[in-house]
KETOR-546355 format. One line per field, with one value per residue: residue in one letter; x, y, z of N, C-alpha, C, O in turn. Coordinates in steps of 0.2 Angstrom, whole numbers, plus 5000, padded with zeros to 4 digits. Example, Ala and Ser with C-alpha at 12.3 -4.5 7.8 and 13.67 -1.06 7.14 Angstrom:
type <- c(A  S)
n.px <- c(5066  5064)
n.py <- c(4972  4989)
n.pz <- c(5039  5035)
ca.px <- c(5062  5068)
ca.py <- c(4978  4995)
ca.pz <- c(5039  5036)
c.px <- c(5066  5064)
c.py <- c(4984  5000)
c.pz <- c(5039  5039)
o.px <- c(5071  5067)
o.py <- c(4983  5006)
o.pz <- c(5042  5040)
This chain:
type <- c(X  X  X  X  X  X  X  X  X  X  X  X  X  X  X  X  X  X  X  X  X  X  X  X  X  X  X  X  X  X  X  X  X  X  X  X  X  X  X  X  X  X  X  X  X  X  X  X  X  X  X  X  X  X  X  X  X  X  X  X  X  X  X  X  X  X  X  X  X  X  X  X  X  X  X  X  X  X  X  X  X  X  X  X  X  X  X  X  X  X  X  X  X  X  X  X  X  X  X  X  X  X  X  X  X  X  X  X  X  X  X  X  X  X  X  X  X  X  X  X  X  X  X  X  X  X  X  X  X  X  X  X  X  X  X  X  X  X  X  X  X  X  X  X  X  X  X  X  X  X  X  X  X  X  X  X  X  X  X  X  X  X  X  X  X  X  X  X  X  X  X  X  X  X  X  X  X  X  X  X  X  X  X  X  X  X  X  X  X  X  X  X  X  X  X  X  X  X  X  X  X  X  X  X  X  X  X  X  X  X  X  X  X  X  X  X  X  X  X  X  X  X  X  X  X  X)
n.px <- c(5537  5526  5510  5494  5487  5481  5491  5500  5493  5503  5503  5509  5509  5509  5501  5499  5503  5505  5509  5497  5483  5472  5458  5451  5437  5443  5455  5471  5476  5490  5493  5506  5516  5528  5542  5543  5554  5560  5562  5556  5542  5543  5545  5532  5522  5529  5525  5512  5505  5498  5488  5483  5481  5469  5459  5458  5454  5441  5434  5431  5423  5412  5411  5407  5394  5383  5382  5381  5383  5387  5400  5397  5405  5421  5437  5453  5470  5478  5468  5461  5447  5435  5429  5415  5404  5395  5382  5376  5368  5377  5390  5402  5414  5417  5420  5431  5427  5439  5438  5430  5429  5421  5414  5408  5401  5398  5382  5379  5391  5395  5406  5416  5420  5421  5431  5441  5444  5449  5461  5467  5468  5478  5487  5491  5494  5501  5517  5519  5521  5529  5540  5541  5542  5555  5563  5561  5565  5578  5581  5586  5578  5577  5565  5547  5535  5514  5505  5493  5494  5495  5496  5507  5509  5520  5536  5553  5566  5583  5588  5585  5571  5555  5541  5522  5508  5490  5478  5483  5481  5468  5470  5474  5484  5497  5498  5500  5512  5520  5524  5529  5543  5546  5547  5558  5570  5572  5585  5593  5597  5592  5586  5576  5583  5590  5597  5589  5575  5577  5584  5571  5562  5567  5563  5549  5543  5531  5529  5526  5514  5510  5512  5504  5491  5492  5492  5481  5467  5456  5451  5439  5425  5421  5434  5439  5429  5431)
n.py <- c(5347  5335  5329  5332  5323  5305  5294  5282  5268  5254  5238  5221  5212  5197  5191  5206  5214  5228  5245  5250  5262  5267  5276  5281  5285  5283  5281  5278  5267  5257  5246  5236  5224  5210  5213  5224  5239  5251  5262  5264  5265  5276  5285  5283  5288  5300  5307  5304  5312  5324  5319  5312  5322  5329  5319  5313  5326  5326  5316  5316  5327  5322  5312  5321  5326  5321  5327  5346  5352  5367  5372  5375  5380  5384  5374  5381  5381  5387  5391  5390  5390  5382  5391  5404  5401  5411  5415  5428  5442  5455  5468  5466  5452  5443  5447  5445  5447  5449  5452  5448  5436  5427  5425  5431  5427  5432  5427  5427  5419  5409  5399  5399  5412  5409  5403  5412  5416  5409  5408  5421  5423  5410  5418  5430  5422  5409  5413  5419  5408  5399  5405  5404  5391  5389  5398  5388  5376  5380  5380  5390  5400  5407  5414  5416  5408  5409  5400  5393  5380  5364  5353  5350  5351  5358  5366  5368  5376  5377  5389  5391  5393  5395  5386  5387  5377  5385  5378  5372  5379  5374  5361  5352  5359  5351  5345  5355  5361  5349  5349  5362  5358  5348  5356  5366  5356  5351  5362  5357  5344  5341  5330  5314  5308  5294  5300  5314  5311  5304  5318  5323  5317  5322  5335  5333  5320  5312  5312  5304  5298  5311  5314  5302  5308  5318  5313  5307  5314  5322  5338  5351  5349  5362  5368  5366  5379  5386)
n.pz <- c(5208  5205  5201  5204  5200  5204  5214  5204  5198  5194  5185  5181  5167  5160  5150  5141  5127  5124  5133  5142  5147  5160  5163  5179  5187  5202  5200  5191  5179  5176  5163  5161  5148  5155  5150  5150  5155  5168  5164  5150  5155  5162  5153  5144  5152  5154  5141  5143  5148  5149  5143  5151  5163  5157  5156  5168  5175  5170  5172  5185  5186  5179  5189  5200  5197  5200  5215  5215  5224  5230  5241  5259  5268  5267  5272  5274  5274  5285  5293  5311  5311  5303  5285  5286  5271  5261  5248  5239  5231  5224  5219  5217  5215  5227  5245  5257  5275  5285  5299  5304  5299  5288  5270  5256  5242  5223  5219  5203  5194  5205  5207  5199  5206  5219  5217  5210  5224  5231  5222  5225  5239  5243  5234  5245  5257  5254  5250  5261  5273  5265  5267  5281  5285  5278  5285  5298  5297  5290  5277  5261  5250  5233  5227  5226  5219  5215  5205  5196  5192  5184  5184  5193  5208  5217  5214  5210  5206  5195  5199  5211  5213  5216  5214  5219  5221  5219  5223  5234  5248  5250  5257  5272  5284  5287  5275  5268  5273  5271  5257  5255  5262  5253  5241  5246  5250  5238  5234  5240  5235  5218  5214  5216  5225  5236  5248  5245  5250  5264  5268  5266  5275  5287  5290  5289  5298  5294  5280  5272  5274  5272  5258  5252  5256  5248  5235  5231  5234  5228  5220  5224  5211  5209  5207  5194  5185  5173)
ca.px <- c(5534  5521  5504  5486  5483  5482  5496  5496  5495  5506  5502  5516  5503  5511  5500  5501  5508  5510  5507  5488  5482  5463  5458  5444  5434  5447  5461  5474  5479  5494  5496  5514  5519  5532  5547  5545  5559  5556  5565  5552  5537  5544  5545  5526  5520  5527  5523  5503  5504  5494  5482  5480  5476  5462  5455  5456  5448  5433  5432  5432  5417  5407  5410  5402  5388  5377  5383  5384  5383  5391  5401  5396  5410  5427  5442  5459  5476  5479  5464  5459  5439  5433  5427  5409  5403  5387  5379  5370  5368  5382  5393  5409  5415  5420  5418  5433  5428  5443  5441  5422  5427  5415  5418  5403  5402  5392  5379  5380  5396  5397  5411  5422  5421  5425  5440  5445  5444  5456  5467  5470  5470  5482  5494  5491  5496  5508  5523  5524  5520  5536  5546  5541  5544  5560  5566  5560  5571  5585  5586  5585  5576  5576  5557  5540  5528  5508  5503  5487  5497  5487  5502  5511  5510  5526  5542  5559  5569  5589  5590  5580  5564  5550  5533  5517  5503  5486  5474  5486  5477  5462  5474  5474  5491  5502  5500  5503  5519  5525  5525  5534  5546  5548  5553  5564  5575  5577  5587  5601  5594  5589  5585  5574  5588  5588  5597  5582  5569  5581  5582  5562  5559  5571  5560  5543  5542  5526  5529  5525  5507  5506  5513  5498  5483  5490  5491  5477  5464  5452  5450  5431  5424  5421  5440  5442  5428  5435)
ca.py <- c(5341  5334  5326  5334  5316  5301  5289  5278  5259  5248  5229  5218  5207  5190  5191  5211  5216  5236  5248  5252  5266  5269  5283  5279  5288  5285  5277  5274  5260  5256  5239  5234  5219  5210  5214  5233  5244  5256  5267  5261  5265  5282  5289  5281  5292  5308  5306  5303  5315  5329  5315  5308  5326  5330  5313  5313  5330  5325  5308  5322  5333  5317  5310  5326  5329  5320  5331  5348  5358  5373  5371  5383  5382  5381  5372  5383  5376  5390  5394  5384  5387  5384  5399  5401  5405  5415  5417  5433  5446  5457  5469  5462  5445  5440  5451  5442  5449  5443  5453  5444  5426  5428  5425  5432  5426  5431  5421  5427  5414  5407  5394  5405  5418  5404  5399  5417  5419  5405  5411  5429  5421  5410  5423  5432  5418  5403  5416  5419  5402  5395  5411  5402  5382  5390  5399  5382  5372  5381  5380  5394  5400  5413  5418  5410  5411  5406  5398  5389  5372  5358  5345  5350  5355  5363  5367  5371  5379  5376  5396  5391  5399  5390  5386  5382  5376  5388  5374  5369  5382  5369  5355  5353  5363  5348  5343  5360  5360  5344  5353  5367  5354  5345  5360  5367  5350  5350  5368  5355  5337  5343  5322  5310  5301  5292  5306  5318  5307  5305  5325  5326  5313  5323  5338  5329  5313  5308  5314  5296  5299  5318  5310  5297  5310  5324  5311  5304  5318  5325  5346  5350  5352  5370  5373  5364  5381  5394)
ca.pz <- c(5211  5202  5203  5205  5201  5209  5211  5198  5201  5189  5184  5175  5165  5156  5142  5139  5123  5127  5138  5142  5152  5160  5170  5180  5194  5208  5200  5188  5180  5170  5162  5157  5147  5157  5148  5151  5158  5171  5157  5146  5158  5164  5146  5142  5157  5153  5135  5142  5154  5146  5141  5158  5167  5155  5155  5175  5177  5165  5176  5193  5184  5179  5196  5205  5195  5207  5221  5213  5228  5232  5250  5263  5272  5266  5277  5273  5277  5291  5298  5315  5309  5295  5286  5281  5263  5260  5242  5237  5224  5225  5212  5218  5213  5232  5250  5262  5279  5289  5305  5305  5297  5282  5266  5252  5236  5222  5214  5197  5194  5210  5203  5196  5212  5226  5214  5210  5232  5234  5220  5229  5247  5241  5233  5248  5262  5251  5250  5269  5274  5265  5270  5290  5283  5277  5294  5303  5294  5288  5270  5259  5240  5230  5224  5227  5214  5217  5201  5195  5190  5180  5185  5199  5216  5217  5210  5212  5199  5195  5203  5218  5214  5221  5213  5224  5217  5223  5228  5240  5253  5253  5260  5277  5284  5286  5270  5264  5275  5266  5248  5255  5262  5249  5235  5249  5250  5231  5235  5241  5231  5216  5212  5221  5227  5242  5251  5245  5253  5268  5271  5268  5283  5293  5292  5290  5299  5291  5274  5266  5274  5269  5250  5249  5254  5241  5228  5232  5235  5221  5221  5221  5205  5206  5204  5187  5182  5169)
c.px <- c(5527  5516  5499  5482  5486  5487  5491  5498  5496  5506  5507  5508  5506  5509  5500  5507  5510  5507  5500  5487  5476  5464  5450  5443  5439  5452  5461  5477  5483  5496  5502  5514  5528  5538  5549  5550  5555  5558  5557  5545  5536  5543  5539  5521  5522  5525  5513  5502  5500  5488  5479  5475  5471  5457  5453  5451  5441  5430  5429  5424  5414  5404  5406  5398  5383  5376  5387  5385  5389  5394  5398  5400  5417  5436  5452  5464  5478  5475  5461  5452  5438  5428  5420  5407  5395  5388  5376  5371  5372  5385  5401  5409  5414  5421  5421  5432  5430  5441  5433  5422  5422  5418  5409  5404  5396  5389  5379  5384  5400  5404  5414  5425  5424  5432  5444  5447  5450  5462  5469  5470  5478  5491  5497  5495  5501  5512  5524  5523  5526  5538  5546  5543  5552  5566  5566  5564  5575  5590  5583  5582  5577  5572  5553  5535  5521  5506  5495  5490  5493  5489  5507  5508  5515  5531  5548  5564  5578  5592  5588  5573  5558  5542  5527  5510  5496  5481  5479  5482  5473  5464  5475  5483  5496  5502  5504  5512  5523  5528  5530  5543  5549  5553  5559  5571  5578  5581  5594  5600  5592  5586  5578  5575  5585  5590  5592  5577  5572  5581  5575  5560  5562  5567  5553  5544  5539  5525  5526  5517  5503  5505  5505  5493  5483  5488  5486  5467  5461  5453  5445  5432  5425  5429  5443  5437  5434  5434)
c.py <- c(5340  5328  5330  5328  5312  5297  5282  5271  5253  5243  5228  5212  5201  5190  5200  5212  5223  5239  5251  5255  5265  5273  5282  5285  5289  5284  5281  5271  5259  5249  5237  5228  5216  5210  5221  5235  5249  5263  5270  5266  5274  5285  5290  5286  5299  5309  5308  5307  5320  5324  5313  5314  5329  5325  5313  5318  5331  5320  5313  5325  5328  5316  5316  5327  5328  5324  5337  5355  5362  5373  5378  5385  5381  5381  5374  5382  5382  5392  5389  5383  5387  5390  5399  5406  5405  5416  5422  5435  5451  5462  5466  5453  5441  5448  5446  5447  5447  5443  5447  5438  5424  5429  5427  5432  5428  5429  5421  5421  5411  5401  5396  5410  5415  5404  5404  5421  5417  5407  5415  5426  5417  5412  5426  5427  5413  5407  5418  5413  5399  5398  5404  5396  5385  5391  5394  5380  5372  5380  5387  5395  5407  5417  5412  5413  5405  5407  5392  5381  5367  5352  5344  5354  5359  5360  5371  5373  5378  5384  5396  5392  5394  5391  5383  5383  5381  5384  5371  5372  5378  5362  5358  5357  5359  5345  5350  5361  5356  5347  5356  5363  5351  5348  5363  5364  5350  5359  5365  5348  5340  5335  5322  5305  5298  5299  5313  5315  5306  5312  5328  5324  5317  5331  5338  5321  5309  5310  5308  5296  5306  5315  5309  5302  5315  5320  5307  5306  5324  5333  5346  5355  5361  5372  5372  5370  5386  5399)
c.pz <- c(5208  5204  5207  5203  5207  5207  5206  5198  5194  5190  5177  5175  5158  5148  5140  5133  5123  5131  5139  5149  5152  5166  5171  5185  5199  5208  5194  5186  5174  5170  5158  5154  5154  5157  5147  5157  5164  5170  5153  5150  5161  5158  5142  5148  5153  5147  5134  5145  5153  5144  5147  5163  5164  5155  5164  5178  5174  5171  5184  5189  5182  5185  5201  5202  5196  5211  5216  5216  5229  5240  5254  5269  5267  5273  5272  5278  5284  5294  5303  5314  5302  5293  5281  5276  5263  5252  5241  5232  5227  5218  5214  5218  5222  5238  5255  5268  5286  5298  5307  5303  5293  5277  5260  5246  5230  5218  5208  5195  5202  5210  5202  5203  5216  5222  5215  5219  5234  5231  5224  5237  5247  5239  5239  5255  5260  5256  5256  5272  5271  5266  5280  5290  5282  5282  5297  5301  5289  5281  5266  5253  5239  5230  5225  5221  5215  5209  5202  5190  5187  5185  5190  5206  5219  5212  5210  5207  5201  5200  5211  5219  5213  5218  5218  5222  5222  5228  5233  5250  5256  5257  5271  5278  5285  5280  5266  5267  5270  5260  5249  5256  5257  5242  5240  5250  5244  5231  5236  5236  5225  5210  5215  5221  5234  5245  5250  5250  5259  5272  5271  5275  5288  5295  5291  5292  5295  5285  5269  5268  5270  5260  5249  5250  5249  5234  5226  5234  5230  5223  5219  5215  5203  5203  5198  5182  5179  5168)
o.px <- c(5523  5517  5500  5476  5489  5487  5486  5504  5492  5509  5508  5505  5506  5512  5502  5513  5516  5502  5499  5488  5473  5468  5446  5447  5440  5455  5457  5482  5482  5500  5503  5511  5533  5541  5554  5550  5549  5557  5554  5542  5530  5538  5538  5516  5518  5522  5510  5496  5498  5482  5473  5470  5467  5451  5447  5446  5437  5425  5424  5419  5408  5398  5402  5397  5378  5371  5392  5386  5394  5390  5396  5399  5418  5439  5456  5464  5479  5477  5458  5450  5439  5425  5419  5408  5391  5394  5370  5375  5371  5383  5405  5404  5410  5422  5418  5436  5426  5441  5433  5418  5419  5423  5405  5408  5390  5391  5377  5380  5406  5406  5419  5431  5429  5437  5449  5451  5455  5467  5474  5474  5482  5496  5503  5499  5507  5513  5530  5527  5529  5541  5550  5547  5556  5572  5571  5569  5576  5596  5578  5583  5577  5573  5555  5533  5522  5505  5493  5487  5488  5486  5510  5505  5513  5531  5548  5566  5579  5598  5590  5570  5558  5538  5527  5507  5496  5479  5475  5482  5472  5459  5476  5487  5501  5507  5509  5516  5528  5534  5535  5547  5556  5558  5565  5577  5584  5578  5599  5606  5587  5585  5574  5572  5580  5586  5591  5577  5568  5578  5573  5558  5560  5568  5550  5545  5541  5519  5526  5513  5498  5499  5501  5490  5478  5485  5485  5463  5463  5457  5444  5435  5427  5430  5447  5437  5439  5438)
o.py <- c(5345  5323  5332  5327  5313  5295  5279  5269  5249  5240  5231  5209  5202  5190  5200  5211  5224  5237  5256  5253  5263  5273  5282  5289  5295  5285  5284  5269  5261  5247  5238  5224  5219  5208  5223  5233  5251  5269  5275  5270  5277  5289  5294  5287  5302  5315  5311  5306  5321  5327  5312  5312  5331  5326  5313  5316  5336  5321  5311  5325  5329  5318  5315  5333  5332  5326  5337  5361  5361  5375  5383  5390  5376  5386  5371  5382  5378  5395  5384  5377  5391  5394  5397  5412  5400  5418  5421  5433  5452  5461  5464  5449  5437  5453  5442  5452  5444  5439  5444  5434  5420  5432  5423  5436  5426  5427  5416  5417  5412  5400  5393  5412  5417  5404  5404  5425  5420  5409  5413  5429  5419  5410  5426  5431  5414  5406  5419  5414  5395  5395  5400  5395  5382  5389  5393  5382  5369  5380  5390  5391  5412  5423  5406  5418  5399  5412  5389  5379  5366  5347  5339  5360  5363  5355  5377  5368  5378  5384  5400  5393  5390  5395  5377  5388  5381  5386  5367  5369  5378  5359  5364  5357  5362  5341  5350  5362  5358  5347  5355  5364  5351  5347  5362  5367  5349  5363  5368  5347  5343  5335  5326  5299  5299  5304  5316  5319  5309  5312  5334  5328  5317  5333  5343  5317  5303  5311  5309  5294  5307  5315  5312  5302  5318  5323  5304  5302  5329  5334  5343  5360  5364  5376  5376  5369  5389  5403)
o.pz <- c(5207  5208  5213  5205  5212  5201  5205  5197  5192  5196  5171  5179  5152  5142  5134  5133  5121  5134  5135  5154  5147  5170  5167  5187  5201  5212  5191  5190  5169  5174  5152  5158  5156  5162  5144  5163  5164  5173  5152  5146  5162  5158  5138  5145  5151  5148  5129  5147  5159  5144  5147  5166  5168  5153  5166  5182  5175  5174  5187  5193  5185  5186  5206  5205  5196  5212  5214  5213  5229  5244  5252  5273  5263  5276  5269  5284  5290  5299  5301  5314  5297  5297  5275  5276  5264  5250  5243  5228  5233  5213  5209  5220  5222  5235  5259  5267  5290  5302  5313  5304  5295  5276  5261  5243  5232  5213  5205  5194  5204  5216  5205  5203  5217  5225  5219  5221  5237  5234  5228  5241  5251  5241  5240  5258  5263  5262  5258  5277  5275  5270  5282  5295  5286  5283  5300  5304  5284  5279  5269  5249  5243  5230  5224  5219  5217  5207  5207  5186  5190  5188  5191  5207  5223  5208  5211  5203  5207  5203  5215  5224  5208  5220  5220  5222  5228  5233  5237  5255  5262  5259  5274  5273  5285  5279  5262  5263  5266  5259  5246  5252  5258  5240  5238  5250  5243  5227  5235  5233  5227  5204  5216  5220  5236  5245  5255  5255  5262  5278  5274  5280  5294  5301  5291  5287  5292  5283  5263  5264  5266  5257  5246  5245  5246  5230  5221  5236  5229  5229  5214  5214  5198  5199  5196  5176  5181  5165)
């Protein structure tokens, strides 16, 4: 499943002689001549698509550089409160104390620490979270792997084996549902036929709203540090 970006809004333009991308702050824009294919348009996409996510998450670390505060709370797809994050000096990168709902990061690389929390919380929660999506609605996979993905959100492999992206934790928990949802389905669709999108609706009703806010929803800055 792909997109960390934001959907990308195609214009058929009369006088256009080829295809022209821009990657702005909140968009993309793809201008076609009007005699393009949507052969043509798909193969101009994947072709850019490595141009497109490094040029977007430059536009994302611009765009926050006014605001480049450190959250002090962070909102994780399963937990009903948000969990609050403390800065100090510290020898450990990160201090999750679950039974107390505290999370201590330390200011050396405060950037890099918060990321590396989510990574391992991540790891640690995804892989039984689709195990439960999976029990609920009855389809099956092979292996889950929790990857740092640039370009996708998930993924489902011809064996079944199931990728999910880490930032997903920061999503609220019906969005993270849908993803799960969504690799699960190509387990029997491995398209996106009609019949795909068909058996997603049938175990996400609102999956066309979940779609629009994943595709449509930055990751704060700190997660794009190294």
């Amino acid at each position: 499943m792909t997109h960390t970006l934001p959907e990308i809004q195609i214009t058929h333009h009369a006088r256009a002689t080829r295809l022209r991308l821009r990657v702005e702050p909140t968009q993309i824009r793809l201008t076609v001549p009007k005699i393009c294919t949507k052969k043509q348009i798909q193969a101009f996409l994947q072709q850019s698509e490595q141009w497109m996510i490094e040029t977007w998450q430059k536009q994302q670390k611009k765009s926050g550089q006014l605001d480049r505060s450190l959250p002090i709370q962070l909102n994780l797809f399963n937990l009903e409160q948000p969990l609050p994050v403390i800065y100090k000096t510290q020898k450990q990168s990160f201090i999750f104390d679950e039974q107390n709902h505290q999370l201590w990061v330390s200011e050396r690389q405060p950037e890099q620490y918060l990321k590396a929390f989510v990574i391992a919380y991540a790891k640690h929660h995804l892989q039984h979270f689709l195990k439960q999506v999976s029990y609920e609605i009855g389809l099956e996979y092979s292996a889950c792997n929790i990857r740092q993905a640039k370009s996708r959100w998930g993924s489902c492999s011809a064996k079944h084996d199931i990728m999910l992206n880490s930032g997903l934790v920061l999503f609220p928990r019906e969005i993270t549902r849908y993803v799960c949802v969504h690799e699960l389905v190509h387990t029997v669709y491995f398209d996106h036929s009609v019949h795909f999108w068909a058996k997603v609706a049938e175990y996400d009703p609102n999956f066309k709203s979940h779609r629009h806010t994943l595709k449509n929803t930055a990751l704060p800055f700190w997660w794009f540090s190294s």
